[in-house]
mmCIF file of the N, C-alpha and C atoms, coordinates in Angstrom:
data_MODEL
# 
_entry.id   MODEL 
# 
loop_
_atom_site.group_PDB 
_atom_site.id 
_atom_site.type_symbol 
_atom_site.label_atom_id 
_atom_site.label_alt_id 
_atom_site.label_comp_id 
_atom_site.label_asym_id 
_atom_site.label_entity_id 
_atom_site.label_seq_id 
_atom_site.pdbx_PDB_ins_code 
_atom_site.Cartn_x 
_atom_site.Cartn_y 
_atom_site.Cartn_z 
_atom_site.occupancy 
_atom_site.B_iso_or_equiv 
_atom_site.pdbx_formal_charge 
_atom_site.auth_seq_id 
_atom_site.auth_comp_id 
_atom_site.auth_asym_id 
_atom_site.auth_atom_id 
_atom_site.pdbx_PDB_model_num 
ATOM 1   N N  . UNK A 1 1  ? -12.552 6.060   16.147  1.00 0.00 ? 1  UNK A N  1 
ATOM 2   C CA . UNK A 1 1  ? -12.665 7.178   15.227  1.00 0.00 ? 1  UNK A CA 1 
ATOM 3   C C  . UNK A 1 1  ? -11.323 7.905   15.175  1.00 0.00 ? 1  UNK A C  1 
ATOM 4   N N  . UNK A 1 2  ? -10.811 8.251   14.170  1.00 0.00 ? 2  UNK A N  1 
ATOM 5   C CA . UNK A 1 2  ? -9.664  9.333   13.733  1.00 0.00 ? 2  UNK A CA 1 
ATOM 6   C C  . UNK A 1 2  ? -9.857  10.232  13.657  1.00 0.00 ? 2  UNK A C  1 
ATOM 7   N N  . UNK A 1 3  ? -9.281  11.048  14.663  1.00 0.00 ? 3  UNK A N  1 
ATOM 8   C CA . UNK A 1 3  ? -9.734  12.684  14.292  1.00 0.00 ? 3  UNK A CA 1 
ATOM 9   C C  . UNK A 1 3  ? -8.515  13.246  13.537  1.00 0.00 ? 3  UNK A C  1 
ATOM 10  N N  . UNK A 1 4  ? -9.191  14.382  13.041  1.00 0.00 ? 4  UNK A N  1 
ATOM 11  C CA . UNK A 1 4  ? -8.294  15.357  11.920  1.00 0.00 ? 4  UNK A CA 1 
ATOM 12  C C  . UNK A 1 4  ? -6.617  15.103  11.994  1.00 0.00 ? 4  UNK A C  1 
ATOM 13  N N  . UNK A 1 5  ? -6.096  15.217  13.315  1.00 0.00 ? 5  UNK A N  1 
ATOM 14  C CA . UNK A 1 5  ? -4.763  15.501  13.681  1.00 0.00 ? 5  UNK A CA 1 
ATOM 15  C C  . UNK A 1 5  ? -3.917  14.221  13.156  1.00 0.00 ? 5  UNK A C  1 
ATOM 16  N N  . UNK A 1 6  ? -4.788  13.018  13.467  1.00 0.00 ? 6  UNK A N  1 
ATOM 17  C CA . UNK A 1 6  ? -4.449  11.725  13.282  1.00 0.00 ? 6  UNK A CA 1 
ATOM 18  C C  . UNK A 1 6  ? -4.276  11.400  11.539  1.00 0.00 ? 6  UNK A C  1 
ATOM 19  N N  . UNK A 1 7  ? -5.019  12.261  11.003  1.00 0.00 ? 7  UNK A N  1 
ATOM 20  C CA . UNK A 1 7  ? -5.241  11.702  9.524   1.00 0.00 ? 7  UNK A CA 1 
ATOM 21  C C  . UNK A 1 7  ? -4.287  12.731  8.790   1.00 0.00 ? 7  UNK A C  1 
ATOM 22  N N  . UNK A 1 8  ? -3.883  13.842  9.525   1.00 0.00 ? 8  UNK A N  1 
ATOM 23  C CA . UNK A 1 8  ? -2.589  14.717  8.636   1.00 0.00 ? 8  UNK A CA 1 
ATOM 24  C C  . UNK A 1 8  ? -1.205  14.185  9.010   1.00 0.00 ? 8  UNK A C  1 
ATOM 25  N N  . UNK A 1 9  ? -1.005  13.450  10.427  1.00 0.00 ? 9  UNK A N  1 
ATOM 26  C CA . UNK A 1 9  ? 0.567   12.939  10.586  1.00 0.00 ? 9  UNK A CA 1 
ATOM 27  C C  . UNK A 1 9  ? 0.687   11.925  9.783   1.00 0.00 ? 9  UNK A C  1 
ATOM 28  N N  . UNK A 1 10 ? 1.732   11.306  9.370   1.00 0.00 ? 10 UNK A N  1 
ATOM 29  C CA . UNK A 1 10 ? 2.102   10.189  8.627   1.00 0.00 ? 10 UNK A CA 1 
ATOM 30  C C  . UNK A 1 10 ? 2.915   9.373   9.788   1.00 0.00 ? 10 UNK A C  1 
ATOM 31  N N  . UNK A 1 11 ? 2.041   8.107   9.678   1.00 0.00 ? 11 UNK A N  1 
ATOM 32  C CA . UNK A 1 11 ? 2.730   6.759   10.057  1.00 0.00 ? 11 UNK A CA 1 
ATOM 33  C C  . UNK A 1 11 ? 3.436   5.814   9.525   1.00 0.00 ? 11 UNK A C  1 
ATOM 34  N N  . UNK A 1 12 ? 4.443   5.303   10.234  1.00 0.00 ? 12 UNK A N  1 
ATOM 35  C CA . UNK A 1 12 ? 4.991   4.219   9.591   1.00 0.00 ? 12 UNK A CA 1 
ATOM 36  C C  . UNK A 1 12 ? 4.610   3.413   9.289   1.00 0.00 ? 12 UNK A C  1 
ATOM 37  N N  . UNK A 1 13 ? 4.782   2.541   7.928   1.00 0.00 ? 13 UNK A N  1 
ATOM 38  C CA . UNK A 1 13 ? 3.616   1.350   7.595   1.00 0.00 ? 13 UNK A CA 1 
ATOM 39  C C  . UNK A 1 13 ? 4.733   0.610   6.801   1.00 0.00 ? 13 UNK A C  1 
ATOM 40  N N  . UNK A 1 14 ? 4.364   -0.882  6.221   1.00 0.00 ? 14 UNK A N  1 
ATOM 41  C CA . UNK A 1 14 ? 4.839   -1.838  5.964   1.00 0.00 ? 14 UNK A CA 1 
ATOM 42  C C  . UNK A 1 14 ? 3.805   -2.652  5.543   1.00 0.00 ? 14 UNK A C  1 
ATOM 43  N N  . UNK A 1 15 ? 4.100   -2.643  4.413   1.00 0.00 ? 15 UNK A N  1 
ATOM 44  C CA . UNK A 1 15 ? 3.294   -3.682  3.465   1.00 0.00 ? 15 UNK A CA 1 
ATOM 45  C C  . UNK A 1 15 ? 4.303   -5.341  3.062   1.00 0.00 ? 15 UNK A C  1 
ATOM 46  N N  . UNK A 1 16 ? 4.053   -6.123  3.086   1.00 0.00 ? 16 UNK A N  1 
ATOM 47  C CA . UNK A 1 16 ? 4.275   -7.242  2.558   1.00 0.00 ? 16 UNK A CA 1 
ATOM 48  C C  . UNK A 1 16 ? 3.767   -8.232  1.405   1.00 0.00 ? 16 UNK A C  1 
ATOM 49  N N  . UNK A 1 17 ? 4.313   -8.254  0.976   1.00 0.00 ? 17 UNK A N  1 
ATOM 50  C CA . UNK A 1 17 ? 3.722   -9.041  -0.594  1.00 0.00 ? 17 UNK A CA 1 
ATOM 51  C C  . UNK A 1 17 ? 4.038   -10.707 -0.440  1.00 0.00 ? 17 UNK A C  1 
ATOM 52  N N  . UNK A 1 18 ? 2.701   -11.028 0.147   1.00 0.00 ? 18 UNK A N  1 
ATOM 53  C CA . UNK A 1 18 ? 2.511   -12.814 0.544   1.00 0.00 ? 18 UNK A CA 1 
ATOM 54  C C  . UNK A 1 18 ? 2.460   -13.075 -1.055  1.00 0.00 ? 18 UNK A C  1 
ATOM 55  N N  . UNK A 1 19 ? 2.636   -12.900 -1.764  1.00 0.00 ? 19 UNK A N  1 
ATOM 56  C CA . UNK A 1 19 ? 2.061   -13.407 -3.242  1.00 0.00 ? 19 UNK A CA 1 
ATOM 57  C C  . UNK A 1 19 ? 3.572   -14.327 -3.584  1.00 0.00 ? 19 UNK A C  1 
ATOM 58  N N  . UNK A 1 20 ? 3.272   -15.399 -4.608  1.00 0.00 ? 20 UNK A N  1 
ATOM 59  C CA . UNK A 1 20 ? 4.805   -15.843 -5.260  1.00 0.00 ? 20 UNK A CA 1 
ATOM 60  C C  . UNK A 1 20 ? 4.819   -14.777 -6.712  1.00 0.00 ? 20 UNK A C  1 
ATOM 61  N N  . UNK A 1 21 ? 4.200   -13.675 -7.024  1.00 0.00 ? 21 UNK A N  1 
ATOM 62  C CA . UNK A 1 21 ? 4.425   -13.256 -8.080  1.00 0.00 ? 21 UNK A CA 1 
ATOM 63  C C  . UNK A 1 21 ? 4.764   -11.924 -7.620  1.00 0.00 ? 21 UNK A C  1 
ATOM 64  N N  . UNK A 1 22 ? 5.246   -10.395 -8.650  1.00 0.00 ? 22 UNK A N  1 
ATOM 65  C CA . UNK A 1 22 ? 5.303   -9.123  -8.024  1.00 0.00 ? 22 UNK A CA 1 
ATOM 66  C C  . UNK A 1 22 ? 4.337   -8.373  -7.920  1.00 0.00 ? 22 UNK A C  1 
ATOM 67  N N  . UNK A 1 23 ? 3.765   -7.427  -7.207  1.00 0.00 ? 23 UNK A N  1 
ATOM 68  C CA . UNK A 1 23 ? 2.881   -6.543  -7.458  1.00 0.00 ? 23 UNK A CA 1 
ATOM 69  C C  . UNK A 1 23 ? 2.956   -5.662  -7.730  1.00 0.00 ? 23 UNK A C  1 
ATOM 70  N N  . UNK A 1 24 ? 2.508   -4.891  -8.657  1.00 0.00 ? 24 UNK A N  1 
ATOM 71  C CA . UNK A 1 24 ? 2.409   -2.982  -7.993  1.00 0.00 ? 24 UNK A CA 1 
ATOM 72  C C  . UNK A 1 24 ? 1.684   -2.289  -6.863  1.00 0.00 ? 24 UNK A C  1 
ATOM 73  N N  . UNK A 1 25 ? 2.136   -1.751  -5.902  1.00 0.00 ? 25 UNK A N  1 
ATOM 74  C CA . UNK A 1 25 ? 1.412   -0.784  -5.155  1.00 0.00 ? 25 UNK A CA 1 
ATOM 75  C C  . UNK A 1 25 ? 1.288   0.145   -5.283  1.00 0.00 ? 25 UNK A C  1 
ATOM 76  N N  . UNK A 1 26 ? 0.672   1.606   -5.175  1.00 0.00 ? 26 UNK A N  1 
ATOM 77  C CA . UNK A 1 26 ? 0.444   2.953   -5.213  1.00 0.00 ? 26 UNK A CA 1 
ATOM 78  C C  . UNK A 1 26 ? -0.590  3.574   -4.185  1.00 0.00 ? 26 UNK A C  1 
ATOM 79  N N  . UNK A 1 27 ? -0.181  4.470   -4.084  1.00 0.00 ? 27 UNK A N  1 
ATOM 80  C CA . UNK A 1 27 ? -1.100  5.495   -2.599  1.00 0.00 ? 27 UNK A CA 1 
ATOM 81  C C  . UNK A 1 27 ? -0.832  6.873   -3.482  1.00 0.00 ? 27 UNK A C  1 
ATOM 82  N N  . UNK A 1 28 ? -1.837  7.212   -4.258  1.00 0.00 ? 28 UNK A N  1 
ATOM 83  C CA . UNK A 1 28 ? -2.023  7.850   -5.265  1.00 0.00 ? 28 UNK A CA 1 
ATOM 84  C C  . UNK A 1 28 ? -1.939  9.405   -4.172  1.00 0.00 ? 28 UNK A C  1 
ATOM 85  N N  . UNK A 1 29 ? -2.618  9.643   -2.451  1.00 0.00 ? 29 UNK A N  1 
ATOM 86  C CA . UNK A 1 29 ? -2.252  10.619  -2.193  1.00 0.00 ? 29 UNK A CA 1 
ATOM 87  C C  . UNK A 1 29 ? -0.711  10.937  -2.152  1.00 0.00 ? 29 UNK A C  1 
ATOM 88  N N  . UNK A 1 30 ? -0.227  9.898   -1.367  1.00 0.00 ? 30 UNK A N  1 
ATOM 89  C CA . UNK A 1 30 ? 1.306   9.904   -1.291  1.00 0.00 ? 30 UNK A CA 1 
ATOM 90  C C  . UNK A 1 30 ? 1.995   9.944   -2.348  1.00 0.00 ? 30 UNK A C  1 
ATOM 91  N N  . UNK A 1 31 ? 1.635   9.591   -3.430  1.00 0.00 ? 31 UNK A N  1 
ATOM 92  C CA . UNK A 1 31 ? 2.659   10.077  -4.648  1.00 0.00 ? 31 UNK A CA 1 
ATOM 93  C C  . UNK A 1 31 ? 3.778   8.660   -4.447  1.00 0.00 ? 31 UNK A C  1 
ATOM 94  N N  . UNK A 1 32 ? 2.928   7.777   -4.302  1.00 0.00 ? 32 UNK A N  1 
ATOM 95  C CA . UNK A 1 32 ? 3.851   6.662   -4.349  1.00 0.00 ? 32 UNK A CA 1 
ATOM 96  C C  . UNK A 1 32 ? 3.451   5.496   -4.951  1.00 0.00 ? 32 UNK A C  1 
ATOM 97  N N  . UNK A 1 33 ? 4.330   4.407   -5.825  1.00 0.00 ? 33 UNK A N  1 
ATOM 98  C CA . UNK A 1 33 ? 4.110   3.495   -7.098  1.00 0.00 ? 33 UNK A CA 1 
ATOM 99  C C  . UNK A 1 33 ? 5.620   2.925   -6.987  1.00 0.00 ? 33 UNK A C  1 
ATOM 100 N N  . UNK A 1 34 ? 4.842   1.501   -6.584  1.00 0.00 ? 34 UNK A N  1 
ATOM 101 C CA . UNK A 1 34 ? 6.324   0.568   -6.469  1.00 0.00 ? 34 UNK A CA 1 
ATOM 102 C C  . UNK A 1 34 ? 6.146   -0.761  -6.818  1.00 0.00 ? 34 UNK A C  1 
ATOM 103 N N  . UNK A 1 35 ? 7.138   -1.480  -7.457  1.00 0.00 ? 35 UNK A N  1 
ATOM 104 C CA . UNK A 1 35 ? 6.853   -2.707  -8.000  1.00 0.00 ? 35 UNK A CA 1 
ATOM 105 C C  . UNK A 1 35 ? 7.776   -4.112  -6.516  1.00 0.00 ? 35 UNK A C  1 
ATOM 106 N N  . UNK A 1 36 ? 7.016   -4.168  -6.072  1.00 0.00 ? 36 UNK A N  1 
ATOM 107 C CA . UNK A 1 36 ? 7.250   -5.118  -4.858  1.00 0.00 ? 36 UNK A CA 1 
ATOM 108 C C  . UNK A 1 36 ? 7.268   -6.737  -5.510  1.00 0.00 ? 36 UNK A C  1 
ATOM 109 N N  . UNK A 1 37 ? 8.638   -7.045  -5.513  1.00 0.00 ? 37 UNK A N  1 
ATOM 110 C CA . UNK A 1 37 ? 8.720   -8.222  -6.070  1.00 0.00 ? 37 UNK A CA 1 
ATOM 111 C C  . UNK A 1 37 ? 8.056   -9.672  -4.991  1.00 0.00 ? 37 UNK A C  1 
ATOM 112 N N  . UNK A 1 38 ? 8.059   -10.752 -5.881  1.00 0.00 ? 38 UNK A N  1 
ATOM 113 C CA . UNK A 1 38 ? 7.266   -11.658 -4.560  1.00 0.00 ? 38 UNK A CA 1 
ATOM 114 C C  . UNK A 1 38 ? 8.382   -12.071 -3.440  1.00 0.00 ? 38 UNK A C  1 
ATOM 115 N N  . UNK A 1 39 ? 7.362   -12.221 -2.511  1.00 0.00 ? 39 UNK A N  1 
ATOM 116 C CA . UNK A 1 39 ? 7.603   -12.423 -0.796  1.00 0.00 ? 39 UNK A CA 1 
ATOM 117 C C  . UNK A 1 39 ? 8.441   -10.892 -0.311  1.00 0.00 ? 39 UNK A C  1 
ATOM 118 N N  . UNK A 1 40 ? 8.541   -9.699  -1.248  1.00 0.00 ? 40 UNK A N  1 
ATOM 119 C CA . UNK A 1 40 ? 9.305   -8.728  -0.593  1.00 0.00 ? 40 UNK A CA 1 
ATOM 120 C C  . UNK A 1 40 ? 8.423   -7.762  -0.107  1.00 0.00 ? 40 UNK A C  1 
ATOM 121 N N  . UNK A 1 41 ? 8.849   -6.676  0.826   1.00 0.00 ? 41 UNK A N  1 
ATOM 122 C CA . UNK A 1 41 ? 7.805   -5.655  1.927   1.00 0.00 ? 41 UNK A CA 1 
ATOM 123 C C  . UNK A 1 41 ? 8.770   -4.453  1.328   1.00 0.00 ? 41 UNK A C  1 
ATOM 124 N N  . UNK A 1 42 ? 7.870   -3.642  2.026   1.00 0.00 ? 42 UNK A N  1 
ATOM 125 C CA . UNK A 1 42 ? 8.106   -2.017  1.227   1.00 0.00 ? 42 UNK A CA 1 
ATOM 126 C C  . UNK A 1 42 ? 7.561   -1.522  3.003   1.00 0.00 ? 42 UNK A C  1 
ATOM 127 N N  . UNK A 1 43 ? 8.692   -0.501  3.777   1.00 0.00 ? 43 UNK A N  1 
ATOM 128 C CA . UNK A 1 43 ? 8.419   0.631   4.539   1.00 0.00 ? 43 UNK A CA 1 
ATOM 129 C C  . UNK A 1 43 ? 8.214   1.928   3.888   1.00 0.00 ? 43 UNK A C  1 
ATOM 130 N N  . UNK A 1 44 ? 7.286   2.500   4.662   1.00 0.00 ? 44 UNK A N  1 
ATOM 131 C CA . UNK A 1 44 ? 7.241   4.162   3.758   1.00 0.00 ? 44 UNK A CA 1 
ATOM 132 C C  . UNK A 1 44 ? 6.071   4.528   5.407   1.00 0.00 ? 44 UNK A C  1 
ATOM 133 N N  . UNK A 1 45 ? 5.958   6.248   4.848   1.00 0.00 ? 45 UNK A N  1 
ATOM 134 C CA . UNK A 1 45 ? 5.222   6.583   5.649   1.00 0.00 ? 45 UNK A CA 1 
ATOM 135 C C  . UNK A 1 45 ? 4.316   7.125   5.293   1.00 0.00 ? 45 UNK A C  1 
ATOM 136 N N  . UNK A 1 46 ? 3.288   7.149   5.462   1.00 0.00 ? 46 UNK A N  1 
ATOM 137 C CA . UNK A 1 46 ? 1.642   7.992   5.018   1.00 0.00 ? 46 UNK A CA 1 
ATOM 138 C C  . UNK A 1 46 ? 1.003   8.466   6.011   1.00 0.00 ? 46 UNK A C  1 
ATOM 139 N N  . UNK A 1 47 ? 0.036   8.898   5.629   1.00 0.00 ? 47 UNK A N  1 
ATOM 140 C CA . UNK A 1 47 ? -1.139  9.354   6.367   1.00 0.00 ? 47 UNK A CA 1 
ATOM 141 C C  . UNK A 1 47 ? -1.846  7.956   6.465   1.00 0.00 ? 47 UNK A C  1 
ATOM 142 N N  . UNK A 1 48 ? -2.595  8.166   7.858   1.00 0.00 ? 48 UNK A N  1 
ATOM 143 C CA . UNK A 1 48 ? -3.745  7.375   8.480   1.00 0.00 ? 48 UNK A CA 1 
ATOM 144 C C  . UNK A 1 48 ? -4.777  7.069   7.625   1.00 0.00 ? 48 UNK A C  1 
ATOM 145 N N  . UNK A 1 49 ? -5.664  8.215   6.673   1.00 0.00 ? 49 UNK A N  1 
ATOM 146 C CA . UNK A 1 49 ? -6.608  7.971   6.031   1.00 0.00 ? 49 UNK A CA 1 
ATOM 147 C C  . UNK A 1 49 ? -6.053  7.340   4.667   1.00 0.00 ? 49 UNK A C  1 
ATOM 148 N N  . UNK A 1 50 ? -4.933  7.103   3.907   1.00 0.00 ? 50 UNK A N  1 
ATOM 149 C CA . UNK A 1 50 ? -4.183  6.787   2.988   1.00 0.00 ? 50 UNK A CA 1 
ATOM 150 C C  . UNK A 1 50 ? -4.864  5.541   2.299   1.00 0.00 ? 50 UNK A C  1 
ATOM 151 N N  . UNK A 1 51 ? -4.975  5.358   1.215   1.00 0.00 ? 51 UNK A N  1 
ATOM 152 C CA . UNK A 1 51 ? -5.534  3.828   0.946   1.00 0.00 ? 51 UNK A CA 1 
ATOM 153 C C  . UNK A 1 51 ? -4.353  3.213   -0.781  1.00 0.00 ? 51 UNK A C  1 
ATOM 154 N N  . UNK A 1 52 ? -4.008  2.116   0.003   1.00 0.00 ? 52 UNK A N  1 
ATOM 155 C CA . UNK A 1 52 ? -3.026  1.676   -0.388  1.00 0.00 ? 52 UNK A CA 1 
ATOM 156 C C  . UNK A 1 52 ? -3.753  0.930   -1.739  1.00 0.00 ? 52 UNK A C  1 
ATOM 157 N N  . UNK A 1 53 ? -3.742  0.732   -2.962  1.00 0.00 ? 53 UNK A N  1 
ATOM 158 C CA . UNK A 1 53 ? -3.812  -0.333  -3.760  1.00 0.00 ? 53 UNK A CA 1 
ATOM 159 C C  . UNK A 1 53 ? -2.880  -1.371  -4.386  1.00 0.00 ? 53 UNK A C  1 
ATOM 160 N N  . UNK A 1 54 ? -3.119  -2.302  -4.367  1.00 0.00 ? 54 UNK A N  1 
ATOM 161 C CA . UNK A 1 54 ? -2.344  -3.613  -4.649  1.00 0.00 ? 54 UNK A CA 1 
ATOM 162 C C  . UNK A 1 54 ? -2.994  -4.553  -6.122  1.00 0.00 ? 54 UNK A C  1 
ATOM 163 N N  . UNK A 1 55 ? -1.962  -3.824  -6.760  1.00 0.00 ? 55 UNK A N  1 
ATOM 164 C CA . UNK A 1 55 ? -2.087  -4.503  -8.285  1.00 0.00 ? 55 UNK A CA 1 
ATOM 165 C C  . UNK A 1 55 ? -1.457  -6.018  -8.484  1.00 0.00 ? 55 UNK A C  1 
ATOM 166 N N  . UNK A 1 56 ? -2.330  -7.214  -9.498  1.00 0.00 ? 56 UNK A N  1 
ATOM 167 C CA . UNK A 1 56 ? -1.398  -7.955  -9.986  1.00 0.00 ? 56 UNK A CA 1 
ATOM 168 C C  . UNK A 1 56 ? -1.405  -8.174  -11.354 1.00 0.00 ? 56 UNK A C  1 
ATOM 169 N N  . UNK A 1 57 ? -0.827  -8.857  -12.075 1.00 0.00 ? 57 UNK A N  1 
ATOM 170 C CA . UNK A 1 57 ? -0.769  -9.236  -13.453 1.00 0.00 ? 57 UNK A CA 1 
ATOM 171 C C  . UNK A 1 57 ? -1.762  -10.740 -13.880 1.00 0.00 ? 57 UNK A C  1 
ATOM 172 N N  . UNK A 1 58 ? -2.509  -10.547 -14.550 1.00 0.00 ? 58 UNK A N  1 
ATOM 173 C CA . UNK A 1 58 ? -3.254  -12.039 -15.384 1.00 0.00 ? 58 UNK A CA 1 
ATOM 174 C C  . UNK A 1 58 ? -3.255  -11.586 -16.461 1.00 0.00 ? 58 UNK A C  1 
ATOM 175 N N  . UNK A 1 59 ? -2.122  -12.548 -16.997 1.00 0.00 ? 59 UNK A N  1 
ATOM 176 C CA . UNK A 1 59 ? -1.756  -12.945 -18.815 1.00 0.00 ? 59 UNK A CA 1 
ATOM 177 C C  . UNK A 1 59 ? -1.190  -11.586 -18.961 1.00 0.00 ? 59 UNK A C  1 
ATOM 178 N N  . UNK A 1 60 ? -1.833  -10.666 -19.673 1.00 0.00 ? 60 UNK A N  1 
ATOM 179 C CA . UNK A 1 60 ? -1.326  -9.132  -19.894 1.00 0.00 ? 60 UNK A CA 1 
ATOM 180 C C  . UNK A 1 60 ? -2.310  -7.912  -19.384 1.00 0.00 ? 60 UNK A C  1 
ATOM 181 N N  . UNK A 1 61 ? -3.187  -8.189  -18.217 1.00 0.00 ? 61 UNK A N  1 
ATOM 182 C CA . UNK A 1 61 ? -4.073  -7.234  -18.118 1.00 0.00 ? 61 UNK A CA 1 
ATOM 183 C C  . UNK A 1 61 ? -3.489  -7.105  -16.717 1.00 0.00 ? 61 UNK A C  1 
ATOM 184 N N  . UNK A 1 62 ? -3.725  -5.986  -16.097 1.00 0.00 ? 62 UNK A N  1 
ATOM 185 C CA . UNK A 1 62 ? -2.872  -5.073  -14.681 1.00 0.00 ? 62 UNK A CA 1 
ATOM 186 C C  . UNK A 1 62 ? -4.741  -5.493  -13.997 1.00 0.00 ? 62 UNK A C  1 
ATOM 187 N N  . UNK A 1 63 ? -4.907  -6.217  -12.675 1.00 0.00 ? 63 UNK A N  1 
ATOM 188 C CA . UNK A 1 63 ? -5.817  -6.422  -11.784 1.00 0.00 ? 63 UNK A CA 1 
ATOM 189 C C  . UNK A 1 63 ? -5.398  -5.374  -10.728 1.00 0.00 ? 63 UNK A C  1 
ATOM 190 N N  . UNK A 1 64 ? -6.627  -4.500  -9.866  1.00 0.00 ? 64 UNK A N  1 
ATOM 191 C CA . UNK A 1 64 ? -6.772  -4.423  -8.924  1.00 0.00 ? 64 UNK A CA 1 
ATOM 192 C C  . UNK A 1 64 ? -7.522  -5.592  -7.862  1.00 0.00 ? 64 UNK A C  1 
ATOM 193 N N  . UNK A 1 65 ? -6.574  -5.753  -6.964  1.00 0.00 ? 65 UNK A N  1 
ATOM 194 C CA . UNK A 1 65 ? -6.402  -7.081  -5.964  1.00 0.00 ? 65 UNK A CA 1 
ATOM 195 C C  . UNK A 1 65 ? -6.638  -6.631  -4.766  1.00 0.00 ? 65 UNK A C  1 
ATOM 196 N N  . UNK A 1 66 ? -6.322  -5.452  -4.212  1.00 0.00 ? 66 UNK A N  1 
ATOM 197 C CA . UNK A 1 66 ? -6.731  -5.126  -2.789  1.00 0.00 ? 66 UNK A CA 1 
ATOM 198 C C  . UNK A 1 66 ? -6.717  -3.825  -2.536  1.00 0.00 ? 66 UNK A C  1 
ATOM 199 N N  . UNK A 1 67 ? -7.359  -3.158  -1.802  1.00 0.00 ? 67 UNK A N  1 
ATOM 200 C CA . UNK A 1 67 ? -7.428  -1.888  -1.261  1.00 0.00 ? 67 UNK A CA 1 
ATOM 201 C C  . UNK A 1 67 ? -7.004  -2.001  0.134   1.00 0.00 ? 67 UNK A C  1 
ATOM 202 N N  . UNK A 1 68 ? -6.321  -1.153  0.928   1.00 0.00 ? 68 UNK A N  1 
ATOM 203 C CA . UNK A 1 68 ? -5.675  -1.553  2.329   1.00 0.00 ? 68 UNK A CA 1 
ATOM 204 C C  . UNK A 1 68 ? -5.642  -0.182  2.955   1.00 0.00 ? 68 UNK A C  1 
ATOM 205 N N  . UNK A 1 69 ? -6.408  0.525   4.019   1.00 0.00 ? 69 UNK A N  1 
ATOM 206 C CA . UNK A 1 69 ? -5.600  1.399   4.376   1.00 0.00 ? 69 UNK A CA 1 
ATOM 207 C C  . UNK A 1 69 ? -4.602  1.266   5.385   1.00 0.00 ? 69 UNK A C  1 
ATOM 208 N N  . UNK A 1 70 ? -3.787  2.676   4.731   1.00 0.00 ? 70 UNK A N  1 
ATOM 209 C CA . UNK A 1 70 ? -2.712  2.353   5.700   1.00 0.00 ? 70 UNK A CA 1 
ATOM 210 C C  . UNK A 1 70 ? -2.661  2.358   7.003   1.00 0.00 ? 70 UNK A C  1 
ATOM 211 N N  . UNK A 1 71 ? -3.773  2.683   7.879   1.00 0.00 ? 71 UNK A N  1 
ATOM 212 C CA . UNK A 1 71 ? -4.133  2.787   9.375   1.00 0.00 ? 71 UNK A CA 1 
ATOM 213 C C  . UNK A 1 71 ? -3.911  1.137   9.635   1.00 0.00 ? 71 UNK A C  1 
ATOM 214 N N  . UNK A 1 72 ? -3.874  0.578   9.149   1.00 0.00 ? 72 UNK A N  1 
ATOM 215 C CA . UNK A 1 72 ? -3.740  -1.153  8.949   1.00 0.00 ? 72 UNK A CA 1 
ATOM 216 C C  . UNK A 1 72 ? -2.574  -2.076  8.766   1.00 0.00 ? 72 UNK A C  1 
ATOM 217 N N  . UNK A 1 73 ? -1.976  -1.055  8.112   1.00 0.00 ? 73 UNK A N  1 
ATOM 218 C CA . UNK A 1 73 ? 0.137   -1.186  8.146   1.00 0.00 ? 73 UNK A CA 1 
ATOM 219 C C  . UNK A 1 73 ? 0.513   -0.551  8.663   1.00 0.00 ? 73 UNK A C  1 
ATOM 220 N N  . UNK A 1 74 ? 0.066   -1.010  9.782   1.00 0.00 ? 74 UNK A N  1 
ATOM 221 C CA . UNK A 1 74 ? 0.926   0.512   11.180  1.00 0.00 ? 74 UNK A CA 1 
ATOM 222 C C  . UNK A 1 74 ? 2.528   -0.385  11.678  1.00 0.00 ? 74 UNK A C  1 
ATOM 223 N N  . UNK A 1 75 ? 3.369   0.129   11.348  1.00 0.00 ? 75 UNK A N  1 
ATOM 224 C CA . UNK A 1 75 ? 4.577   -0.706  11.678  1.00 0.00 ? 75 UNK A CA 1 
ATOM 225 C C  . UNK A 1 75 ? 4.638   -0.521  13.043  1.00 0.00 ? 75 UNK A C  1 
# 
């Protein structure tokens, strides 16, 4: 369990993009939106409770592909 204290500090995290194509990510609390090209990783820091989404592209429509929190990209 995470208590309060845990879910207001921000941790270091690291995402990696296993995909051969780019994604978008965003952590809509964090105020963050990045286009992670394929096989490249993105450091940043968030909060514990943070939930990362991982967009991809089919044909011309934007997919949501994964939800991740960041308690899970703990660098």
């Amino acid at each position: 369990m995470i208590s309060v204290a845990e879910k207001i500090k921000k941790i270091n995290c690291i995402f990696r993009n296993e995909l051969d194509k780019m994604v978008i990510i965003t952590i809509e609390s964090e105020g963050i939106e990045r286009v992670i090209p394929a096989f490249g990783c993105l450091e940043f820091k968030a909060k514990a409770d943070a939930e990362l989404k991982v967009y991809t592209y089919e044909f011309v429509t934007m997919c949501l592909s994964a939800r991740i929190h960041c308690l899970e990209l703990l660098a």
